[in-house]
C-alpha positions in Angstrom: -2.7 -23.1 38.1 -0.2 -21.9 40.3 0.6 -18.8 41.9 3.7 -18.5 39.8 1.7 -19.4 36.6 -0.5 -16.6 37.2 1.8 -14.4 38.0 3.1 -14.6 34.4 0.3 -14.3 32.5 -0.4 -11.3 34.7 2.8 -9.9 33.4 2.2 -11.2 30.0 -0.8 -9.5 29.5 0.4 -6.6 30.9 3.3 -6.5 28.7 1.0 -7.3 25.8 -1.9 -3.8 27.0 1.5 -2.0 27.1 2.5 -2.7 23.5 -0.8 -2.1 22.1 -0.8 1.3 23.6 2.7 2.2 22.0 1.4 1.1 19.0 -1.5 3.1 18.9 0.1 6.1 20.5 2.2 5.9 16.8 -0.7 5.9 14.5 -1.9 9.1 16.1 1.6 10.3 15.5 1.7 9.2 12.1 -1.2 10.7 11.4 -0.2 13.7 13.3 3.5 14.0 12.0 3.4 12.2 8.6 0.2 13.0 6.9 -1.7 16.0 7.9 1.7 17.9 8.0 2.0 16.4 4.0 -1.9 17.1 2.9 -3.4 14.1 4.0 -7.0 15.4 5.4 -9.5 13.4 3.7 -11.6 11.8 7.2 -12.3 8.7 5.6 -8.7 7.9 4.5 -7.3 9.1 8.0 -9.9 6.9 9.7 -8.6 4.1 7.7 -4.8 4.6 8.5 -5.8 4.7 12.3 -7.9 1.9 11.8 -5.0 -0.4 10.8 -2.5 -1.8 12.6 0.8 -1.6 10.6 2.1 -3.6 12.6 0.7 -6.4 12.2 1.6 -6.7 8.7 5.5 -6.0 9.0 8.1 -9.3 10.3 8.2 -9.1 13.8 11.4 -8.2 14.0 10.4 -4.6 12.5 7.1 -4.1 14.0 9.2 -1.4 16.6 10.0 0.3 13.3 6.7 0.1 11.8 5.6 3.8 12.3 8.5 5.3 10.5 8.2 7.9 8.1 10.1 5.3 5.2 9.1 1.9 3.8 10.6 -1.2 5.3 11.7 -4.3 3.3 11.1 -7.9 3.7 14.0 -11.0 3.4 11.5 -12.2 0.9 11.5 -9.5 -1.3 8.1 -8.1 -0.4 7.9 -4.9 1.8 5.8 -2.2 3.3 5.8 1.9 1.7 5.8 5.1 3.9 2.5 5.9 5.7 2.8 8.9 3.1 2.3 6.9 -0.2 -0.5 5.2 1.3 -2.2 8.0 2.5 -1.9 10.3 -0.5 -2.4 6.8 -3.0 -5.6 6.4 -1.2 -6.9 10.2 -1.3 -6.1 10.2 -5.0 -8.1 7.1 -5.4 -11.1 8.2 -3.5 -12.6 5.0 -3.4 -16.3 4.5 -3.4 -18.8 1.8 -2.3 -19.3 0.6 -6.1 -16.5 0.2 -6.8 -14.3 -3.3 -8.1 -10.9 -2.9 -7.0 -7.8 -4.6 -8.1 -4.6 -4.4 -5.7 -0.8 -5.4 -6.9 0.3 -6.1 -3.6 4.2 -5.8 -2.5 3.3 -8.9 0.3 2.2 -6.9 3.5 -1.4 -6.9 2.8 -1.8 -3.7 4.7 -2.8 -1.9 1.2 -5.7 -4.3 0.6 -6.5 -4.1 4.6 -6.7 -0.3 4.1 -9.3 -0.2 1.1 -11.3 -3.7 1.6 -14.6 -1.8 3.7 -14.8 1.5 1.7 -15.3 -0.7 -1.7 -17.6 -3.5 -3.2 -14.9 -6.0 -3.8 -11.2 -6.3 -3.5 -8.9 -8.6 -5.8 -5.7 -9.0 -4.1 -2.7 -10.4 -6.4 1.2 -10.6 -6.3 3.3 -8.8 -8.7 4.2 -12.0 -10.5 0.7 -12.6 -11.3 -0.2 -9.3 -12.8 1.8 -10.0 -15.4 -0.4 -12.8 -16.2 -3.6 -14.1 -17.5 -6.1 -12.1 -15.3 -10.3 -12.4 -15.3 -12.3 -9.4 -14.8 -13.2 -6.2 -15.1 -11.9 -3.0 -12.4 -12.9 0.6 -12.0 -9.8 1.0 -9.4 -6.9 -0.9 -9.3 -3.9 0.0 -6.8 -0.3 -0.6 -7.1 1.4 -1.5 -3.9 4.9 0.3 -5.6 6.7 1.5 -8.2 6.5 0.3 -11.9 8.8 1.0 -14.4 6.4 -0.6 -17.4 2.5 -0.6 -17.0 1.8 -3.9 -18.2 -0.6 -4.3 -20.9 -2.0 -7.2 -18.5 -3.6 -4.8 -16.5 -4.4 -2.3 -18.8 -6.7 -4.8 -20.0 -8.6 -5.6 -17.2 -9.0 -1.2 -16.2 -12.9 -0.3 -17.1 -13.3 2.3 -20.0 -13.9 5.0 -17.4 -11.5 3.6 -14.5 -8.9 4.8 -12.5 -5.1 3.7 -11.7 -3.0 4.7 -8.6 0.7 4.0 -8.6 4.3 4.4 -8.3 6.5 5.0 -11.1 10.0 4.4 -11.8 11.5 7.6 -14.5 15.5 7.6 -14.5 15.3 5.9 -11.2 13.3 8.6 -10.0 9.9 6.9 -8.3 6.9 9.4 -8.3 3.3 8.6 -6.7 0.9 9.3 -10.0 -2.6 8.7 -11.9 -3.9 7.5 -14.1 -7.0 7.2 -16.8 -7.7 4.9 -19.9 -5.9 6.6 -23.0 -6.9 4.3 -25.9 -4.8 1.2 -25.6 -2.3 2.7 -22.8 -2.5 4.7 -19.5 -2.7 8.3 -19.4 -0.7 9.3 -16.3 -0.8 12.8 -14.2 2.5 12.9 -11.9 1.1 13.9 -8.3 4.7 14.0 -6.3 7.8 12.8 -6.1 8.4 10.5 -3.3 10.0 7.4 -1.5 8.8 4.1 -3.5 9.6 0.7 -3.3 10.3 -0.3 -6.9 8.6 -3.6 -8.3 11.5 -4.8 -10.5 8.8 -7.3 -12.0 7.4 -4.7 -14.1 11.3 -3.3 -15.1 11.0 -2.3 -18.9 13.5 -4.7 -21.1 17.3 -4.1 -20.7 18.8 -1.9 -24.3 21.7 -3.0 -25.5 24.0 -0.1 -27.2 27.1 -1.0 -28.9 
C-alpha cells in the first residue's frame, strides 16, 4: 500500500468516526428535545431509541435529516414516522418478554428494530400483506402508520386479551391510539393527535353520493 493509499483510508475513517459522532450526538438530542419534552420517560423505551440508529434505516440521501422532529418519505412509497410516534407507540405498548408481536411495517424496519429484544418473537409484514391470509396468534401487534380501516385480517389474528398500537386516519385527521378486542372489532382509546404517515392500503371504500 502506498503512502497515498493510506493516507485515504486515514481520512476515510476519520470522516466515517466523525459521522458516527453527529449521529449519536442527535439521538441524545432527540431524546433530549423530542421525547422527554413530549412525555416520553419510560427507561426502557428511551434506551431503545438511543439504541437505534435511525439512520441506518432512512435512503441515504436523508440520513442528514434523520433526527428531525417529522417523518420522512421514501420514492418507494415506504417511509419513516417522527421519533414522537415511536416513542409514545412504544410506551403505550409496554412490551414484555412474553410477548408475540406482530408489526405492519411502512418499509424502514426501524419499528421492528426498536421492539425485536424486549419481546419473544417479532413477525414483521408489509401493508399489502396484512390485508391477507395471515397464520398465528399475537398479544401485540404494531402499526408502523395511520389506518383509516382496521382490517378484519388482523383483528383475527389479535389474542382475546391483546393489545393494538396505531395510527388512525378520522376526517384526515391521524391520531396515535389503542386498542383492545371488542367482540368481533377493536375497541380504540384516542391517546393524541399527531403527525402520521397514512397507509392508504387500509383507506376505507370510496362512497358515491349522487
Amino acid at each position: 500500500m502506498t503512502l497515498a493509499e493510506t493516507r485515504t483510508l486515514q481520512t476515510s475513517a476519520g470522516q466515517t468516526s466523525a459521522a458516527q459522532a453527529g449521529f449519536a450526538a442527535a439521538r441524545r438530542a432527540m431524546i433530549d428535545s423530542q421525547l422527554r419534552t413530549s412525555g416520553v420517560n419510560d427507561a426502557g423505551v428511551l434506551q431503545r431509541m438511543a439504541a437505534v440508529a435511525r439512520e441506518a434505516h432512512v435512503p441515504e440521501g436523508a440520513r442528514g435529516v434523520a433526527y428531525m422532529d417529522r417523518g420522512i418519505a421514501f420514492d418507494d412509497g415506504g417511509h419513516i414516522a417522527a421519533p414522537l410516534f415511536y416513542g409514545m407507540a412504544l410506551q403505550e405498548a409496554r412490551p414484555e418478554a412474553s410477548d408475540e408481536v406482530l408489526v405492519v411495517d411502512g418499509s424502514s424496519g426501524y419499528l421492528p428494530a426498536l421492539i425485536d429484544p424486549l419481546v419473544k418473537s417479532i413477525k414483521a409484514i408489509a401493508p399489502e400483506q396484512a390485508l391477507g391470509s395471515l397464520r398465528g396468534t399475537f398479544s401485540l401487534i404494531l402499526i408502523d402508520g395511520a389506518v383509516e380501516q382496521f382490517p378484519d385480517t388482523l383483528t383475527r389474528r389479535l389474542a382475546e386479551d391483546g393489545r393494538v398500537v396505531a395510527g388512525l386516519v378520522e376526517n384526515g385527521v391521524t391520531r396515535l391510539a389503542a386498542g383492545r378486542p371488542a367482540g368481533s372489532a377493536i375497541g380504540w382509546l384516542r391517546l393524541a393527535e399527531m403527525g402520521i404517515p397514512r397507509l392508504r392500503q387500509f383507506d376505507a371504500p370510496k362512497r358515491w353520493s349522487f
